[in-house]
N, C-alpha and C positions, 0 to 999 in steps of 0.2 A: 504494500500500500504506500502512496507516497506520503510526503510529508504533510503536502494541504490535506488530505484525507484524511492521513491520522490523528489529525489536530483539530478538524472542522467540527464544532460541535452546535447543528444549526437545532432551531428549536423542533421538539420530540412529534413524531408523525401522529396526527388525528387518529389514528389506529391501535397508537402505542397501548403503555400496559399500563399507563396510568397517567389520568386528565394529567396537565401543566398547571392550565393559565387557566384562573378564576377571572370573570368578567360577569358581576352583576349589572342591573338595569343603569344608564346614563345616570351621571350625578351622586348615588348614592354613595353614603360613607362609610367606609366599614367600621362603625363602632364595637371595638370591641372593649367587653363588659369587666368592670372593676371587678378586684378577687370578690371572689362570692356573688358575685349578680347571678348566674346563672345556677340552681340548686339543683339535686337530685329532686326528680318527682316519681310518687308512685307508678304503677303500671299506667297507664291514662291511652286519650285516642290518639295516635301519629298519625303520620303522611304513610307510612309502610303498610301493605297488608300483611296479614298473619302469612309468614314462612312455610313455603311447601318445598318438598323433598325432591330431588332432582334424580328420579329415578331409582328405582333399589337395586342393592347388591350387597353381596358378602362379604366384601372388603369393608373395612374398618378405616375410615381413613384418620386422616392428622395434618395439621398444619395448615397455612392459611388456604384458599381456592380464587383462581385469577382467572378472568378470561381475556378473549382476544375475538377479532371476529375479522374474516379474511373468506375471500371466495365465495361470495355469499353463504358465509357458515359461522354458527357462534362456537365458539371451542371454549369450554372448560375443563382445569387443567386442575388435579389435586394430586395426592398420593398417602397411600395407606399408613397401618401402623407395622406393616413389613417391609416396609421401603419403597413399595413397585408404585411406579408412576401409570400414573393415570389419567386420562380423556373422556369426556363428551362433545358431542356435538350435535347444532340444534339449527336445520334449514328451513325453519321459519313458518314448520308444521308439528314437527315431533322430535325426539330427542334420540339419539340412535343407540345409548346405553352406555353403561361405563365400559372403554377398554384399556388394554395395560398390553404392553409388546412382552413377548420372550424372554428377547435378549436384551438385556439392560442395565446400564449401572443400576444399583439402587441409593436412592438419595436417604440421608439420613434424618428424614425429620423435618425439614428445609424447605422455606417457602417455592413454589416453581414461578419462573420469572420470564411470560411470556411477551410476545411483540410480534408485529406484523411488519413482512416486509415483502417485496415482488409481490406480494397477494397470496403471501402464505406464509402459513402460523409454524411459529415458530417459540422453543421452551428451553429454557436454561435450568440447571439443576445441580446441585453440587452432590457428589457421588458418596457412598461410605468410605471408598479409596480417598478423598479426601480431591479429585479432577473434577473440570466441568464439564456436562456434556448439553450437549445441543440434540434437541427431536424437532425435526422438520415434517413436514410431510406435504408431496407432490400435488401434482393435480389428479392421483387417481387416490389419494388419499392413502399411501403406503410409508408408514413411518420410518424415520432413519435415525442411529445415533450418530453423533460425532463429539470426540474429545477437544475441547477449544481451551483447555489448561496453559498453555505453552508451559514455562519453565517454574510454576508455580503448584503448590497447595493449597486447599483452601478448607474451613472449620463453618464457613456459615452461607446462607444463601448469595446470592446474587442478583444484581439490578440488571434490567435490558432496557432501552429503547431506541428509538427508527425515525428518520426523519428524509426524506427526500430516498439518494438511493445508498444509506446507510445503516446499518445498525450499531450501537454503542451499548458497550456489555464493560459494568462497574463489580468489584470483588472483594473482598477481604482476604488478602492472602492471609499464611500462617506466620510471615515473617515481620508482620504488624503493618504493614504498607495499603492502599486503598488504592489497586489497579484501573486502568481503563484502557479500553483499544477498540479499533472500531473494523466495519468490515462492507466491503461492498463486491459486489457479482466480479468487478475489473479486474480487482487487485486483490480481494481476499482478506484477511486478518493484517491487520498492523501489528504492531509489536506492544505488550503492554507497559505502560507509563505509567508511572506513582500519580497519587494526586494530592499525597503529605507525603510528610518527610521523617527524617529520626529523630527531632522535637516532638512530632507529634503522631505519635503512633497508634495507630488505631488497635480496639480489642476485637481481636482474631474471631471471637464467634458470634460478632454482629453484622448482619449484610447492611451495605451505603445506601444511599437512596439520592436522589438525583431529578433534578427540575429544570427546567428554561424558563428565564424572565429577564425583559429586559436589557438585551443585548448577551447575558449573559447565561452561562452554564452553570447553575450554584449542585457542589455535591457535598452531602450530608454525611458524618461517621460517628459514631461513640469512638473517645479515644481508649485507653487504658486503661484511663483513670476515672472514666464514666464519665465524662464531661464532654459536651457536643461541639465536636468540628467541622470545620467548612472550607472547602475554596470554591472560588471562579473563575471560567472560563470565559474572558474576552470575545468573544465571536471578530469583534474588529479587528483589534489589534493582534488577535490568537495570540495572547500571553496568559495564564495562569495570575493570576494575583496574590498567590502566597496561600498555605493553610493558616488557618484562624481559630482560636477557640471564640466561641461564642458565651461569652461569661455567663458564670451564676455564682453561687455559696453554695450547692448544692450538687450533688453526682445525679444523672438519668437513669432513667432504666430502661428506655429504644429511641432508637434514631428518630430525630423528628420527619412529620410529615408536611412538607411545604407547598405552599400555594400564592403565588401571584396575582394582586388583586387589581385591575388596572383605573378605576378612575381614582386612586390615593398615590399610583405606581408605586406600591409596599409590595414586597415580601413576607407573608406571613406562616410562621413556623408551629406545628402544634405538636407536643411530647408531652412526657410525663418526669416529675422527679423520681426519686430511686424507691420512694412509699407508694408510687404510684398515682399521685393527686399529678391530674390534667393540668401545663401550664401551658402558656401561647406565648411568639416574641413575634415583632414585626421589626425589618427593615427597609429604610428607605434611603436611597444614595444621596451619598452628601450629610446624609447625617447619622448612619449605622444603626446600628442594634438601640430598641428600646431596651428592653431588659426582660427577663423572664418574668412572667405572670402568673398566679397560680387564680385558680377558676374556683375553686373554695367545696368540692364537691364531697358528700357522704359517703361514694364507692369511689375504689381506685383502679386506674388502668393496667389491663393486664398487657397489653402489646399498643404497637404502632400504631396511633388514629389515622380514621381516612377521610379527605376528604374532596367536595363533587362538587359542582354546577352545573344546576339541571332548573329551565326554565326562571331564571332569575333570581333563585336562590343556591345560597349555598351551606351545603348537606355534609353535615361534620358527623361522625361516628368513634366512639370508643367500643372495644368490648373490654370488661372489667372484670376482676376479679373474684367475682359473686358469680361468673358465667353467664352475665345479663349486656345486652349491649343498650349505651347510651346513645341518645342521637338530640342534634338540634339542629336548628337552619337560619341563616341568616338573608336578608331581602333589605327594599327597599328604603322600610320601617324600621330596621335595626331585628335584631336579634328575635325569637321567636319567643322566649321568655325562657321558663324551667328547662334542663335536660329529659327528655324522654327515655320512661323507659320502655324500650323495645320486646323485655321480655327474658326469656332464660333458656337455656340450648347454646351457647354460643361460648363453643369451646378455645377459639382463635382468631386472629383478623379479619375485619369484614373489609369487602371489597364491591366499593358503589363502582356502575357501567350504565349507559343508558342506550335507546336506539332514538327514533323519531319518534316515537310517541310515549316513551315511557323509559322512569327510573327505575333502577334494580339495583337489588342490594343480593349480596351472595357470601355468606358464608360456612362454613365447617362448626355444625354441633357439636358439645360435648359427648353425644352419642353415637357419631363419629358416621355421620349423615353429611351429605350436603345439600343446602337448604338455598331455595331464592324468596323475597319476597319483590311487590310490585310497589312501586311510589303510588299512593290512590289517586295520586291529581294527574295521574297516565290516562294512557291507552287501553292498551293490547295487554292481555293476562301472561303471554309469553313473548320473547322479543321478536319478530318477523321483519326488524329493518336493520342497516347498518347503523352499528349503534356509532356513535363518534365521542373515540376515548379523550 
């Protein structure tokens, strides 16, 4: 790959494996709510409908579930509590069942970190051996592995995303480093690039996480010491701006989830401290990091929050440690008020998608099911359009 390729990091393809860029209604501001505004509430009515099962089967699964949607087909991606990776897929009538290939690494527990690219899905996976592999699959729908490690190990998932005709695939090696390299049909794999350094070394069994906003490439790490890292990627100038701790008093306990809001042009970050109480930051160029914030909440986060913009609001979710996931949404009006609770079954990170007429939310029970529900201010009961990630 050359040089410009391997450096290009343009903003993430509408298909990718997770929205970017928040864009609420013209004008609005994102107020967000002093500690404690926002409260746990009992069970009460949401936007979500009650969670149905995505098909049965005898596998037991684990860890979060992603989709992607390519070829006109939706692909959901999980993997059991034996390690074997897992598929569905849904053409916008019926769901074709879970399948699982043969021959294949098996991942350890590890979120799968799908993306579209040529107009086919494609999943990242971090192996029990400790390599990545890649599952593609053609236009006759015939899966393939392939090892995309280069000269590296790794202990924790992996980031992907795609933009024009590339893909960019983020790592946590074993050697504390936060890899990247990207890859296209011409030239293939580049070479992977640090994106800290030996100041700031990242802890080995946390996967990065990775945004576009604003000219730039910002990518997310827990370092060592539990404290949240950052750099940026220039797109102009293609320089790196240095790794950065992003201050607190206090260690995390997962990588934040960030989102670009454009009529404030902020960067806004959403994590947990190490007790697991939900805090937000926002940045804005020129004048850096507000500061962490804690959200003042009764339950506490068990993983990564996610969060959406779907029809002019935007759809923030925790799942917490009680097994119940929290949700709220923000609009034009400000904030929706209390956190919702969404309910109980909900073993690991939820992960919002939408198509043209409708939100979804999909996550992995603690019963080790996978479950979607439908946004009510939707459509379609299942998804039948390209969704736009």
């Amino acid at each position: 790959m050359t040089d410009s390729v391997a450096r290009r990091f343009s903003y993430p393809n509408p298909k990718g494996s997770r929205r970017a860029f928040v864009a609420v209604s013209a004008g609005a501001l994102l107020a967000v709510p002093a500690a404690g505004a926002l409260r746990s509430a009992a069970a009460q009515d949401t936007g979500y409908e009650p969670g149905q099962a995505i098909n049965t089967t005898t596998a037991t699964f684990a860890g979060g579930t992603y989709t992607t949607y390519a070829n006109d087909t939706l692909y959901q991606y999980a993997h059991d509590d034996q390690g074997d990776a897992y598929y569905n897929t849904y053409d916008g009538s019926a769901w074709s069942g879970w399948e699982t290939s043969e021959k294949q690494p098996a991942p350890v527990g590890w979120d799968p970190a799908p993306v579209v690219y040529d107009d086919k899905s494609y999943v990242y996976y971090t192996g029990d051996d400790g390599y990545l592999y890649q599952q593609s699959w053609d236009s006759y729908g015939d899966p393939a592995w392939e090892d995309v490690s280069g000269d590296y190990t790794y202990a924790a998932a992996p980031y992907a995303t795609a933009w024009e005709d590339n893909i960019y695939l983020y790592a946590t090696a074993d050697d504390g480093y936060v890899y990247h390299k990207g890859y296209n049909e011409a030239d293939g794999w580049g070479t992977w690039t640090p994106v800290n350094d030996a100041e700031y070394p990242a802890k080995t069994d946390s996967k990065p996480y990775s945004v576009s906003w604003a000219d730039h490439e910002n990518v997310f790490w827990l370092g060592g010491d539990d404290k949240v890292y950052w750099n940026r990627y220039n797109y102009a100038d293609g320089e790196w701006a240095g790794a950065k701790e992003i201050p607190a008093d206090y260690a995390f306990k997962c990588v934040p989830y960030a989102v670009g809001y454009a009529p404030e042009t902020a960067l806004y970050a959403f994590s947990a401290n190490a007790d697991g109480g939900p805090v937000y930051n926002k940045f804005v160029d020129g004048e850096g990091w507000s500061g962490w914030e804690p959200w003042g909440t009764a339950w506490t986060a068990k993983y990564q929050a996610n969060a959406y913009v779907y029809d002019d609001w935007l759809h923030l979710v925790y799942t917490a440690d009680d097994d119940h996931a929290y949700y709220t949404k923000y609009g034009a009006d400000g904030w929706s008020g209390e956190w919702e609770d969404l309910g109980e079954n909900y073993g690991y990170d939820s992960y919002q998608y939408e198509d043209e007429d409708s939100l979804y939310l999909t996550y992995t029970g603690a019963d080790g099911s996978i479950y979607w529900r439908t946004y009510a201010d939707g459509g379609t009961v299942e998804p039948t359009e390209e969704p736009d990630y």
